[in-house]
C-alpha positions in Angstrom: 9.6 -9.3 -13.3 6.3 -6.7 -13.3 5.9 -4.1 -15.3 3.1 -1.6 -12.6 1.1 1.4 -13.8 1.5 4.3 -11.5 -0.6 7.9 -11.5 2.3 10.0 -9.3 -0.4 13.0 -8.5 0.0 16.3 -6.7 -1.9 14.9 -3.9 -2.1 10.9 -3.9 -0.1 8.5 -6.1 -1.5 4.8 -6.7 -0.3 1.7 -8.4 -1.8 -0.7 -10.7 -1.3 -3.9 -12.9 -2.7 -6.0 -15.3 -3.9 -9.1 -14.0 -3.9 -11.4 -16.9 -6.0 -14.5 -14.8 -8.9 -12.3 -14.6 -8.5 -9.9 -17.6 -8.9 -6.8 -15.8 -6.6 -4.2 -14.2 -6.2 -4.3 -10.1 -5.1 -1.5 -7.5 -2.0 -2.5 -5.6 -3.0 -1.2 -1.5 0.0 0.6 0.3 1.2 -1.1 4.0 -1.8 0.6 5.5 -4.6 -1.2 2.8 -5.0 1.9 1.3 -4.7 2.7 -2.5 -4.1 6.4 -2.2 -0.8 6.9 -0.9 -0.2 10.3 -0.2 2.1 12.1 -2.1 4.1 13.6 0.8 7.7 13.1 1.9 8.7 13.5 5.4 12.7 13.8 7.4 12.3 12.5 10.8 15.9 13.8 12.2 18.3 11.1 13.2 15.4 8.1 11.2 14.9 7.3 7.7 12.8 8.5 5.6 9.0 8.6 5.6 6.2 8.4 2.7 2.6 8.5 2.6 0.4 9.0 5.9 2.9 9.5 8.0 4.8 11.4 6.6 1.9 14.0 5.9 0.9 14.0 9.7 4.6 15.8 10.2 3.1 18.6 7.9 1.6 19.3 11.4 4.0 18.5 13.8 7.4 19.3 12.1 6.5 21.6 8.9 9.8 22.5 8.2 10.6 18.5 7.5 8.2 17.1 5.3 7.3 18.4 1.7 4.2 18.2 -0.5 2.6 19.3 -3.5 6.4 19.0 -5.1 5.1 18.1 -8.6 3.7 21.5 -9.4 7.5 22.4 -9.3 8.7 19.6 -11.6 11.0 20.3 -13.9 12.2 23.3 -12.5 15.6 24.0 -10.2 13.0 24.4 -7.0 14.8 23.2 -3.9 13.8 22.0 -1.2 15.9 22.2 1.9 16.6 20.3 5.4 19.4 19.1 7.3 21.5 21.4 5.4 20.4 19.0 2.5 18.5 20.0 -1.1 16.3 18.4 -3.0 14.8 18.6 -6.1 11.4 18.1 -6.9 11.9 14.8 -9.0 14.2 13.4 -5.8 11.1 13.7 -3.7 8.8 12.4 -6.4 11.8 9.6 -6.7 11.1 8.5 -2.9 7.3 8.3 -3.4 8.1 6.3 -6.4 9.9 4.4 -4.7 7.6 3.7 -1.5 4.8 2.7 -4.2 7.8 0.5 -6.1 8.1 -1.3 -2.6 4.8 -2.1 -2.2 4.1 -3.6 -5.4 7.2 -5.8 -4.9 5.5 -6.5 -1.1 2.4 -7.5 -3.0 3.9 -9.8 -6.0 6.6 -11.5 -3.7 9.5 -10.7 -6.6 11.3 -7.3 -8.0 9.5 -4.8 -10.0 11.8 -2.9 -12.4 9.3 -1.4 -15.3 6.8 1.3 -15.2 4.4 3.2 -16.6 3.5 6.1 -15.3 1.1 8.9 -16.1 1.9 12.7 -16.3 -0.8 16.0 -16.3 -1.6 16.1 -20.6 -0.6 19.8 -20.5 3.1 19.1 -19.2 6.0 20.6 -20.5 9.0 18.5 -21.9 10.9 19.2 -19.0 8.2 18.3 -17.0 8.0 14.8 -18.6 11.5 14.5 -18.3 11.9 15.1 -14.4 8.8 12.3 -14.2 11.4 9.7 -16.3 14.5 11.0 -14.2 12.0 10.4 -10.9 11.6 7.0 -12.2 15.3 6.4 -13.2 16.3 7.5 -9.6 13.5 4.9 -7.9 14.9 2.2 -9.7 12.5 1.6 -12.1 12.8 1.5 -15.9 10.4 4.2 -17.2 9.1 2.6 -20.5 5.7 4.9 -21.4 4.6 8.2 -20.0 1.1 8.6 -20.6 -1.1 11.6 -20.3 -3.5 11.2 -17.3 -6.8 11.9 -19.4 -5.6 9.3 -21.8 -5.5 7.0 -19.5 -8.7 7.9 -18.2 -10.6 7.7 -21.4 -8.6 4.4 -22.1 -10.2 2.8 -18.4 -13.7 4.2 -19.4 -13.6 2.7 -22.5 -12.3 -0.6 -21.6 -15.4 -0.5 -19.2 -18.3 1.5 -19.9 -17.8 3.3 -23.2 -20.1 3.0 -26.3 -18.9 1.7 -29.9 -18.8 4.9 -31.2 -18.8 8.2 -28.6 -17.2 11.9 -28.4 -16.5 12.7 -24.8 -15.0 15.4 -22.7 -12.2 14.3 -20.4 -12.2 16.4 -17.1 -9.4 15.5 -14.8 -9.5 17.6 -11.9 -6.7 16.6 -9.4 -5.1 18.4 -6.6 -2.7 20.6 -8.2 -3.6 20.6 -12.3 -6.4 20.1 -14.4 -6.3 18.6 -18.3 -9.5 18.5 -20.5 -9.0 16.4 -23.2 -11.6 15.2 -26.0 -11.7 12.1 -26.7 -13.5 10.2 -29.5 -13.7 6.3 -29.2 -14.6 3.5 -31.7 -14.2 0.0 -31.5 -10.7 -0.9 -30.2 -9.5 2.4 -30.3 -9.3 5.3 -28.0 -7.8 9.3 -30.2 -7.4 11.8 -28.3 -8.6 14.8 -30.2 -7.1 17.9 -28.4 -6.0 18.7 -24.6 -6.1 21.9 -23.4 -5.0 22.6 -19.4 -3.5 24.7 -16.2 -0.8 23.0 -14.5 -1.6 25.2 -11.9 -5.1 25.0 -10.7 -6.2 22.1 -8.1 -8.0 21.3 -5.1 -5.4 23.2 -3.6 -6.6 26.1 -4.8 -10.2 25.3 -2.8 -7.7 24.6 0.4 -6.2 28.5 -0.5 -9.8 29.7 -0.5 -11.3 28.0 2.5 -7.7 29.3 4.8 -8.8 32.6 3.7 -12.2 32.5 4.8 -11.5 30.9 8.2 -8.7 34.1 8.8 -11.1 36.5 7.9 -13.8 35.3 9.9 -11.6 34.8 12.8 -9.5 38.4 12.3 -6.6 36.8 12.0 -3.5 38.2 10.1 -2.1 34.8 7.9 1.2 36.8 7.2 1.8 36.6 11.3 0.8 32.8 11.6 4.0 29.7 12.2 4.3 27.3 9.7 2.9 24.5 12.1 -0.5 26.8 12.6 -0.8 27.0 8.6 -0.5 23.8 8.2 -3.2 22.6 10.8 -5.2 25.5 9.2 -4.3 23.5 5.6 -5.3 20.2 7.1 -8.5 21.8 8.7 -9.7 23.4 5.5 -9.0 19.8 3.4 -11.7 18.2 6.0 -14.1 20.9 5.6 -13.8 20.4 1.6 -14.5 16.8 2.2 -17.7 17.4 4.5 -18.7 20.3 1.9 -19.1 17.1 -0.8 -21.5 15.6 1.3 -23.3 18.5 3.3 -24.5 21.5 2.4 -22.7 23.1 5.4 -20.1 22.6 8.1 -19.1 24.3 11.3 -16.0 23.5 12.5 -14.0 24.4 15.9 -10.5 25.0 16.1 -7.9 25.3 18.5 -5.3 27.5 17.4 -2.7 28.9 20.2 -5.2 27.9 23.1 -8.1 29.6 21.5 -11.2 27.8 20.4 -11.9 29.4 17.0 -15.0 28.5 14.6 -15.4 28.7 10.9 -19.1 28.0 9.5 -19.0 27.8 5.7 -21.6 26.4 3.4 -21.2 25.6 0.3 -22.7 28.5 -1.4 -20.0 30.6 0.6 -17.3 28.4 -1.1 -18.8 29.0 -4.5 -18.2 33.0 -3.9 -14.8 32.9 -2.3 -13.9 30.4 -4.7 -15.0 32.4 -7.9 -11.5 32.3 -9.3 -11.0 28.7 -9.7 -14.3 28.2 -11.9 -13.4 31.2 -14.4 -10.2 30.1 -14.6 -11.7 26.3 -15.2 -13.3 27.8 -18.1 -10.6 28.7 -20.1 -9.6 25.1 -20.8 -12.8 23.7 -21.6 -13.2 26.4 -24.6 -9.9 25.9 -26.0 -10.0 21.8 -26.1 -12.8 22.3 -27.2 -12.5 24.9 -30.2 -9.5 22.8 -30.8 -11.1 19.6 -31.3 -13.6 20.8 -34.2 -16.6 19.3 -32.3 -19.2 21.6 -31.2 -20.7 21.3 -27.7 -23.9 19.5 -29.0 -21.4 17.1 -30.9 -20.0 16.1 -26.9 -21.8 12.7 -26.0 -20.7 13.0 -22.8 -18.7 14.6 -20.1 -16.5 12.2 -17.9 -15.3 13.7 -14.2 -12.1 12.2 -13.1 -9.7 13.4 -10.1 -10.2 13.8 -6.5 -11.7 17.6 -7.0 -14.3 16.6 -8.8 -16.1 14.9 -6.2 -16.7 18.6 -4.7 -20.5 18.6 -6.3 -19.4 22.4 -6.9 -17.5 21.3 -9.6 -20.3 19.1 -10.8 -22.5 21.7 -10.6 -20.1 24.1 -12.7 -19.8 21.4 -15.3 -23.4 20.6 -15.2 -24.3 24.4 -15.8 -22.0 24.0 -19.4 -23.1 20.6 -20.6 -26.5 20.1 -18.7 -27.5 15.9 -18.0 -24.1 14.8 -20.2 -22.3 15.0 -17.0 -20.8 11.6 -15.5 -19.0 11.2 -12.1 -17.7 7.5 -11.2 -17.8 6.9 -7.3 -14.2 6.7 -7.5 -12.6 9.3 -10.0 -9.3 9.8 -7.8 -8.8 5.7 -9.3 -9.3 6.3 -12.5 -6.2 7.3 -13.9 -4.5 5.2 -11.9 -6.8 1.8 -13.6 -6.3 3.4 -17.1 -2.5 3.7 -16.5 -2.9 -0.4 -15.7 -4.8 -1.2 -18.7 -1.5 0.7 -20.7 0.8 -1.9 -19.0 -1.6 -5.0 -20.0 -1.4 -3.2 -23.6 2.1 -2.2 -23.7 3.1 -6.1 -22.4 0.5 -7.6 -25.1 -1.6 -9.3 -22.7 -4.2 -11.6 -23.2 -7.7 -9.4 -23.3 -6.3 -6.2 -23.8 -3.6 -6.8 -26.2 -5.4 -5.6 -29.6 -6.5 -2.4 -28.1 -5.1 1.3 -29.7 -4.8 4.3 -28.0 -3.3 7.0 -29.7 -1.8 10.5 -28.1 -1.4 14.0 -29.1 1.5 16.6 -29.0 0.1 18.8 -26.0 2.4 22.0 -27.5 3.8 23.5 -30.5 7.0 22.7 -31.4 9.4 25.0 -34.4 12.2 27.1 -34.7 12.8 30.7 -35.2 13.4 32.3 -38.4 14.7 35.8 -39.4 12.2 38.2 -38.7 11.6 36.4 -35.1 8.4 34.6 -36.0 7.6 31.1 -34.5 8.5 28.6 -37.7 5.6 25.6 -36.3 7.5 21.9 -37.1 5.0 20.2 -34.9 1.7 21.7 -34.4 -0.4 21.1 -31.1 -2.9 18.4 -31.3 -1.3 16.4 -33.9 -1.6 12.5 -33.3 1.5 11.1 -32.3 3.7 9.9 -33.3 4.3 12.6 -36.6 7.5 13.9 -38.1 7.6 17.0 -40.4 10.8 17.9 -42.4 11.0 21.7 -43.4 13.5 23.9 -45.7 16.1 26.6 -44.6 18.0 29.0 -46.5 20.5 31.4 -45.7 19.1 35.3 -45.5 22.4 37.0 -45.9 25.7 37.0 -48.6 28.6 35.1 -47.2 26.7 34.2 -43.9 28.5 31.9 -41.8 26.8 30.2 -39.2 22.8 29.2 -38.8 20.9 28.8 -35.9 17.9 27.0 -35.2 16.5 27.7 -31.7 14.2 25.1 -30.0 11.1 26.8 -29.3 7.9 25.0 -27.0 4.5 27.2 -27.1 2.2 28.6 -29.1 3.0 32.1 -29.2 3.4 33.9 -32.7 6.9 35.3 -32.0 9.1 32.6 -31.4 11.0 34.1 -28.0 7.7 34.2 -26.3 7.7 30.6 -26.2 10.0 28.2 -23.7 13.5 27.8 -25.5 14.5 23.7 -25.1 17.8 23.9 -26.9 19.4 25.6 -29.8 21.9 23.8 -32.9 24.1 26.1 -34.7 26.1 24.4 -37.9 28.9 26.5 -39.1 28.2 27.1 -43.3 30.4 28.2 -46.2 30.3 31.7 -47.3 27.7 32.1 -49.9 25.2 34.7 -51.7 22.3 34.7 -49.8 19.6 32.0 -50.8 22.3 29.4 -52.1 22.7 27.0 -48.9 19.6 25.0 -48.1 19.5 23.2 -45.2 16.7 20.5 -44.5 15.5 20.2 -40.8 13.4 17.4 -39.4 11.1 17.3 -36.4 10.1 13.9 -35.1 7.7 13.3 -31.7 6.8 9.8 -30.8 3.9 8.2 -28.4 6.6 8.3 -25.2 7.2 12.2 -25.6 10.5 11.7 -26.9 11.4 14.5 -29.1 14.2 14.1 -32.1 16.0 17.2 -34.3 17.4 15.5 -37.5 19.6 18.8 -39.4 21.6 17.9 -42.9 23.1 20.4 -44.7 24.5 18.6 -47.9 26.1 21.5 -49.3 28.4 21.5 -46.3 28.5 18.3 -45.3 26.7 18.4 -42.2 25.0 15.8 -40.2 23.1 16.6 -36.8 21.1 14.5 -34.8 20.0 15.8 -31.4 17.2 13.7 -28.8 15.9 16.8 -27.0 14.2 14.7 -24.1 16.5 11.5 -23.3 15.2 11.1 -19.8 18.3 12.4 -18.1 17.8 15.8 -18.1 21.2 16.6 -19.5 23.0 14.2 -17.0 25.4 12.2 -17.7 25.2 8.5 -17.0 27.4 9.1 -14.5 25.9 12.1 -12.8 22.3 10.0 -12.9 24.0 6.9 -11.0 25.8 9.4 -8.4 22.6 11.1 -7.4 20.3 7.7 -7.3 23.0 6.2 -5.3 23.1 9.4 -2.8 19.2 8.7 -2.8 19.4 4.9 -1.7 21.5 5.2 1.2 18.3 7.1 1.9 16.2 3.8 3.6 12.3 4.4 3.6 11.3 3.4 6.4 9.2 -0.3 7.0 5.9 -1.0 7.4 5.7 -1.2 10.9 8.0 1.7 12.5 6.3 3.8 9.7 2.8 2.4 11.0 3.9 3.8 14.9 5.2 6.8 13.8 2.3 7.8 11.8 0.0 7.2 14.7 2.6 9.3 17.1 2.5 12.2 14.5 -1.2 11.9 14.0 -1.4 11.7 17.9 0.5 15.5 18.1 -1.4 16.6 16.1 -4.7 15.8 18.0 -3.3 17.0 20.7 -2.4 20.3 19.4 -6.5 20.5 18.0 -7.7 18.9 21.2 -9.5 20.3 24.8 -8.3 19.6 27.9 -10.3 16.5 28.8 -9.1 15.1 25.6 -5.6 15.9 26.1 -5.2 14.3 29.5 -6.2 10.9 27.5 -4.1 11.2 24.4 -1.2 12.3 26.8 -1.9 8.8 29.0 -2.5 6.6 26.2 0.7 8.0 23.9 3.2 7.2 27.1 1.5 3.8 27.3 1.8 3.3 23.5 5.6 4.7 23.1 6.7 2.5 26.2 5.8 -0.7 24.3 6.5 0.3 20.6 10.5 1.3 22.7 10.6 -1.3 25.1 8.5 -4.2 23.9 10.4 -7.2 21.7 7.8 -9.1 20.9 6.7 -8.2 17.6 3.1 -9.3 17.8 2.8 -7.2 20.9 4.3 -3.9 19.0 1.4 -5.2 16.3 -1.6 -5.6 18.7 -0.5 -1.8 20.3 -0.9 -0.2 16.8 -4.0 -1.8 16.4 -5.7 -0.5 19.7 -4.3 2.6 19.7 -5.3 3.6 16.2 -8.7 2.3 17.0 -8.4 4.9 20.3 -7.6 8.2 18.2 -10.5 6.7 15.4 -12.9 7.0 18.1 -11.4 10.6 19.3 -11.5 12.1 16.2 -15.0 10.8 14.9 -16.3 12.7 18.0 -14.2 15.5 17.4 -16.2 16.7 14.5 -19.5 18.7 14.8 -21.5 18.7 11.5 -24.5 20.2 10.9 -26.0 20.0 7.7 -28.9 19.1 5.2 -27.9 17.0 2.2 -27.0 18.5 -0.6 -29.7 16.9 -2.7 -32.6 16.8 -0.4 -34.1 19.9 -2.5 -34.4 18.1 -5.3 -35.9 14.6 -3.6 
């Protein structure tokens, strides 16, 4: 059996492993070769279900069937509906789990039950706790959750880190970003404080980039069908992509028939995008405020995440910390390597096996206390794991019952903050002062979270695990909805191969003129008519492979750049 590392992002989720033969941690590649599997979950009606690349060409085709960007809602009651069917965000973050499971066990030849998987650092409890129940429902024994920029710093300093270095952790993904300070020396990696928005994103670019196009073009977005937005979406994430290699783009689009253009350069992304580097800031100043290093005292700033390819970002970062700034040529695999290296650690592999990384609490954890205040058990930024045991006495004669609310935050009055749970123990009546009850915090490395309560003087015993990966399920209740979930087949590699290439194929068409719509039309009947009627499976093989080298060609042509190099100035 395997034990794989996976980074479930907002956008793309990959696999790893340690491969103890050559000491290092490898990428596991999807059914296409890839290693980014997109994190998007499709309903073809009356076929199974589809994952990855195909499924996000139906964002195009059939909106109103596939789903994305599903794990900004984890840990919330967010439901997402077809086929007069719900799901919750950590079902569809089951099946992508479950699509990467598959493929590691496709790679190895054997079943892969164990996991680690890595989670935003400024996640919530019950965010970490959908991630395990996503795991649970996948079939895989969740045995570590691990905060993405620890698992970042942990692959930088397995690989290029100094003996002894402070450095800033930016990871900058699709739908959150988490700063983190790290300092690193010898064969360990601390995390010294995480600060973060679960909230901000590349996505956020995407919002910024739709806007402009509808304003250039007069269009009202309120009045446009879900398909149009979502070619607009897909659009606007190419243009971001050209935008990290040019200094401008012009695009044409066909939307309803009409050939619409959207120039944009980069400076004109900077200004419509204003929002997303202020609100970048705040972060960075609290990590690092909360760290007790100065800027100076930062060796170096490390850029992880697919947004931080946009040399915007670089450029924002660059403008804070000047020539300490350091982008790897592949920070969307980063987190993902890092979340390897944990497994070779975790399964004391040969290499790795003496290496420490220790982990912070990312919140505040207490109680509240009579006058409302926020009583702080567990303060944010502590090393984990830590347990703090605290003393409670009665406020009132002959009281009868305490309560000790379960507050998350870092707000000063206790009901400001996210209420987990709350433990009320029945007391004798006594004068006021006279009962004492002792109440213990504890918070290990996997974010599971422990209330110990004793009351001696009335004989009272509590113990209450706050996050047991079941999100208040029974046993029962967990094996009912993973079994609904598995008569849910993904589909296989090569019906999801063809029906990827017949969504992106739609799609095309919808973008296309009409010389090039005559010849997607012709070749898609000649394509469907063998992948329908066709039994030989190496003729079904040889059609994918021609007609995906056909809409290669169509859409490199497609695009109409026009741009200087973004560095040129400074040759």
């Amino acid at each position: 059996m395997h034990c794989i590392g996976i980074d479930l992002g907002t956008t793309n989720s990959l696999v790893s492993y340690w491969d103890e033969t050559e000491g290092k941690v490898k990428l596991i590649p999807n059914e296409f070769g890839d290693t980014l599997t997109p994190s998007v979950v499709g309903f073809p009606k009356g076929a199974e279900v589809l994952v990855g690349k195909a499924a996000k060409e139906m964002l195009i085709n059939e909106p109103d069937r596939a789903f994305r960007e599903f794990k900004r809602d984890m840990g919330t009651k967010t439901k997402y509906r077809v086929d007069r069917k719900s799901y919750l965000p950590e079902e569809l973050s089951s099946f992508v789990l479950r699509q990467l499971k598959q493929d590691a066990e496709a790679y190895f030849g054997e079943p892969v039950d164990e996991a680690v998987i890595s989670v935003p650092a400024y996640f919530t409890d019950k965010q970490r706790c959908a991630t395990r129940v996503a795991g649970q429902l996948a079939g895989l024994s969740v045995k570590r959750i691990i905060n993405e920029p620890s698992a970042a710093a942990l692959s930088y300093h397995v690989d290029r880190m100094a003996d002894h270095a402070v450095y800033l952790i930016s990871d900058f993904g699709g739908g959150t970003l988490d700063i983190s300070i790290v300092e690193a020396f010898d064969n360990i990696v601390e995390i010294r404080a995480v600060a973060g928005d679960n909230k901000l994103g590349g996505k956020d670019f995407n919002d910024a980039i739709v806007d402009c196009f509808c304003a250039e073009n007069r269009l009202n977005r309120k009045k446009l069908g879900k398909e149009q937005i979502e070619l607009l979406y897909k659009e606007a994430e190419d243009l971001k992509k050209c935008l990290s290699v040019q200094d401008s783009v012009e695009r044409s689009i066909v939307l309803d028939g009409q050939n619409m253009v959207l120039s944009l350069t980069r400076a004109q992304l900077k200004k419509q995008a204003d929002f997303v580097f202020r609100r970048m800031l705040e972060p960075i100043q609290k990590a690092v405020t909360m760290s007790g290093f100065s800027l100076s005292e930062i060796d170096q700033v490390i850029l992880v995440g697919g947004s931080s390819k946009m040399p915007l970002v670089q450029e924002f970062m660059r403008s804070i910390f000047h020539g300490r700034v350091q982008v790897d040529k592949n920070p969307d695999e980063i987190i993902a390597l890092g979340v390897g290296t944990a497994v070779g650690i975790k399964e004391r592999k040969a290499g790795i096996k003496d290496m420490l990384l220790s982990d912070i609490c990312p919140f505040s954890l207490g109680t509240c206390v009579s006058d409302g205040s926020f009583a702080v058990h567990i303060e944010k930024n502590v090393i984990l794991p830590y347990s703090r045991t605290r003393m409670y006495t009665t406020v009132e004669d002959n009281q009868r019952r305490i309560a000790f609310p379960i507050y998350q935050g870092e707000n000063m009055i206790a009901k400001a903050n996210e209420l987990l749970d709350e433990i009320r123990i029945d007391i004798p009546p006594r004068p006021a002062g006279e009962i004492q009850v002792e109440v213990t915090f504890s918070y290990d490395i996997n974010g599971i979270f422990d209330v110990d309560i004793e009351c001696r003087d009335c004989d009272v015993n509590i113990h209450r695990s706050l996050v047991v990966g079941n999100m208040g399920m029974s046993a029962d209740e967990l094996k009912e909805r993973k079994d609904r979930l598995e008569n849910l087949k993904i589909q296989n590699d090569i019906v999801m191969k063809s029906n990827y290439l017949v969504y992106r194929a739609n799609r095309m068409y919808q973008e296309a003129g009409e010389s090039e719509k005559q010849i997607l039309l012709e070749e898609m009947r000649k394509y469907r008519a063998i992948q329908q009627n066709e039994t030989d499976p190496k003729l079904r093989r040889e059609s994918i492979v021609k007609f995906t080298m056909l809409l290669d060609m169509l859409e490199q042509e497609k695009e109409t750049i026009n741009a200087d190099q973004f560095w040129k100035e400074d040759e």
